[in-house]
N, C-alpha and C positions, 0 to 999 in steps of 0.2 A: 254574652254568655261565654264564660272561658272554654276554652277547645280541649275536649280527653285530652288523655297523656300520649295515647297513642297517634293521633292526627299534631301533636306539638313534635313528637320524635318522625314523623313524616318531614313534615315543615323543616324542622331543622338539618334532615338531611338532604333535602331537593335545594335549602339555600348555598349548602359546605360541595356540594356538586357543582351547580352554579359559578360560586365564587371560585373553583378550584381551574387555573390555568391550565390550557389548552396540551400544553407539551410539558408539565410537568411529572417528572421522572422521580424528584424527591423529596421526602417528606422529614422534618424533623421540629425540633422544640430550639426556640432562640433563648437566648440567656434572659426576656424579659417575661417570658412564658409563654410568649404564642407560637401557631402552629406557621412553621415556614414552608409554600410551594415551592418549588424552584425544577429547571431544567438541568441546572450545575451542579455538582459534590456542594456538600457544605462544607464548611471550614474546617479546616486540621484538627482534628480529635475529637470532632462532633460526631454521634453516632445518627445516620439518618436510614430510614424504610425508605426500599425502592416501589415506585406505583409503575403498574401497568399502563399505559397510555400511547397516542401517537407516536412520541418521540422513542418510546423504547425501542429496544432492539426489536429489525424487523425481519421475517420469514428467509428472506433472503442474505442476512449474512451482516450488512450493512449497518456500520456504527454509527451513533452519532458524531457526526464530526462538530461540534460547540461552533462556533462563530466562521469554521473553512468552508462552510459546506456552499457558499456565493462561489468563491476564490476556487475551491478544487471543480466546481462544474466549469467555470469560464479556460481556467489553466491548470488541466490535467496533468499530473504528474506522477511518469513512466520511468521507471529503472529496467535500463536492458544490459543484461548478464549474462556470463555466460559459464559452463565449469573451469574449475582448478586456477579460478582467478584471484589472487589477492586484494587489488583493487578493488574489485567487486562488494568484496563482502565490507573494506571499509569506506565505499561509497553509501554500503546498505547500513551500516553501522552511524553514519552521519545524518542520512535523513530521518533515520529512528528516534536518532536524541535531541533531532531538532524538530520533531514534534509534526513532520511533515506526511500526510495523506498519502501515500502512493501506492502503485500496482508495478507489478516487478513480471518481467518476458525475459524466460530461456532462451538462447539459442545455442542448441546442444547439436541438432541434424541440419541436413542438405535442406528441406524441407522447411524449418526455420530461417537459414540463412535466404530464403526468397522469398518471404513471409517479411523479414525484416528489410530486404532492398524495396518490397513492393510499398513499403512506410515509406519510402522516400531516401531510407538509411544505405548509403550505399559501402561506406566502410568498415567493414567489420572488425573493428576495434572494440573492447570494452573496458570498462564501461561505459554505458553512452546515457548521459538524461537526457530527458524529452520533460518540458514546461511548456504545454498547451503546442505550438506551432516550432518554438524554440530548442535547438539541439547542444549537446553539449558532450564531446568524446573525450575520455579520460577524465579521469576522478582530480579535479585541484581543489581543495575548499572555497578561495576567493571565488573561484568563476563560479561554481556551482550557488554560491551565495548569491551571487550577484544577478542571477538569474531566477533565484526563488525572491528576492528582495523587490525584484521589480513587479514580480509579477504581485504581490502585496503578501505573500505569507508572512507571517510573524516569526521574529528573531528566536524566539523560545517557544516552545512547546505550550500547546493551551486544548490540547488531548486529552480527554478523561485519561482517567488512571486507567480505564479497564478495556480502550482502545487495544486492539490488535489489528494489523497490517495485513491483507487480503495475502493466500499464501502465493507464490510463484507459480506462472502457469507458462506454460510451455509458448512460443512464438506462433508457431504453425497450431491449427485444431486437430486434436488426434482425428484420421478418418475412421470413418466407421467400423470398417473391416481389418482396423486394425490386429484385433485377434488372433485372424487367419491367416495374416499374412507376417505373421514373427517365425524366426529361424525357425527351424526344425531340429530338434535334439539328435536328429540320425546323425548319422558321421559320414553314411553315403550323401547325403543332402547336400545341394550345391549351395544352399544358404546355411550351413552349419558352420560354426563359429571355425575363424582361422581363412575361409573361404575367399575368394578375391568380392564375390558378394557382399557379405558381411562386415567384411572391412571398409568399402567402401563406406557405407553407412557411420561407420566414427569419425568424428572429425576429427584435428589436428588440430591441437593449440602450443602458437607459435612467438613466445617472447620477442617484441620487436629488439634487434641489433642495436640499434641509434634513436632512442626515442627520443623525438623533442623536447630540449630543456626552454623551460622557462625565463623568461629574465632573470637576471641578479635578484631585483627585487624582490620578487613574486616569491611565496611559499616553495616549496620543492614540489613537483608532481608525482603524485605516482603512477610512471607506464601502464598506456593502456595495455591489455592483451591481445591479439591479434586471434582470429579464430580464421584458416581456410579449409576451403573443400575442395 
């Protein structure tokens, strides 16, 4: 006895359920008419619907990372920066277009700068990468390659398009109270701006004199930045 129409349009949605993969994010029509699941963008000029599922973006901020996401849990990778640095930003500049996962540490205060020793870092130069256990100060491309290279990252980018980079966070964790304990706008206040207090608190960034050149060979480097307190 053939089935209503309505227990056939059941059926056929508990089977398009079923058959529909587990982390699939996108939905579109192939050039032979069928309907394509996939986890990955479809191809260049295909227009595809995004599905709600596991793999989409989750509560917490967190992209899909396509095939890194083994490689960034085993070999974490850290950019530590700091202000008014050149280097810095074309260290951040290089692992952006090479498609690389990372988390990016200020160190701007006293407070950071012990934050970053208590990592193990103890010269504060920058910029410095960190690959899982592996450190690297001052921005050269070869070294910095040769260190995302082993750890297995891939040559070129294979980051959705609509990846973005977790944004900078500070070294040290703000404390709590930090509200109450910011200068004071008085001008009698011993923490008012100009004050031996509050100057303390800024760091100094300091161009190293003679920064080490690299072999002949090697690419040119560019000078770390020196930050003391």
């Amino acid at each position: 006895m053939p089935l209503p129409s309505c227990s056939k349009i059941i059926v056929l949605i508990g089977l398009a359920a079923f058959g529909l993969p587990a982390a699939a994010q996108f939905k579109w029509t192939g050039p032979d008419g069928k309907v394509i699941y996939s986890d990955s963008p479809p191809p260049p000029g295909v227009t595809a619907s995004t599905l709600a599922g596991p793999a989409a973006a989750k509560s917490d901020g967190r992209q899909n990372l396509a095939g890194l996401a083994p490689i960034a849990a085993k070999y974490p990778v850290v950019l530590y920066t700091t202000s008014d640095c050149s280097p810095c930003q074309q260290a951040r500049s290089y692992l952006t277009a090479r498609g690389i996962p990372f988390s990016e540490k200020t160190i701007k205060t006293p407070a950071d700068a012990d934050a970053f020793r208590a990592a193990g870092l103890t010269e504060l130069r920058f910029p410095t990468l960190g690959v899982g256990r592996e450190h690297n100060t001052g921005f050269e491309q070869s070294q910095w390659s040769s260190l995302l290279d082993a750890a297995g990252y891939p040559a070129k980018s294979m980051l959705p398009a609509s990846y973005r980079p977790q944004p900078a966070q500070s070294m040290a964790p703000a404390p709590a109270n930090a509200a109450s304990a910011r200068p004071s706008n008085n001008p009698g206040s011993p923490a008012a701006a100009g004050s031996p207090v509050a100057s303390e608190a800024v760091p100094r960034i300091i161009e190293p004199k003679n920064p080490i050149q690299p072999p002949s060979a090697a690419a040119p480097q560019s000078p770390a930045t020196t930050i003391r307190f």
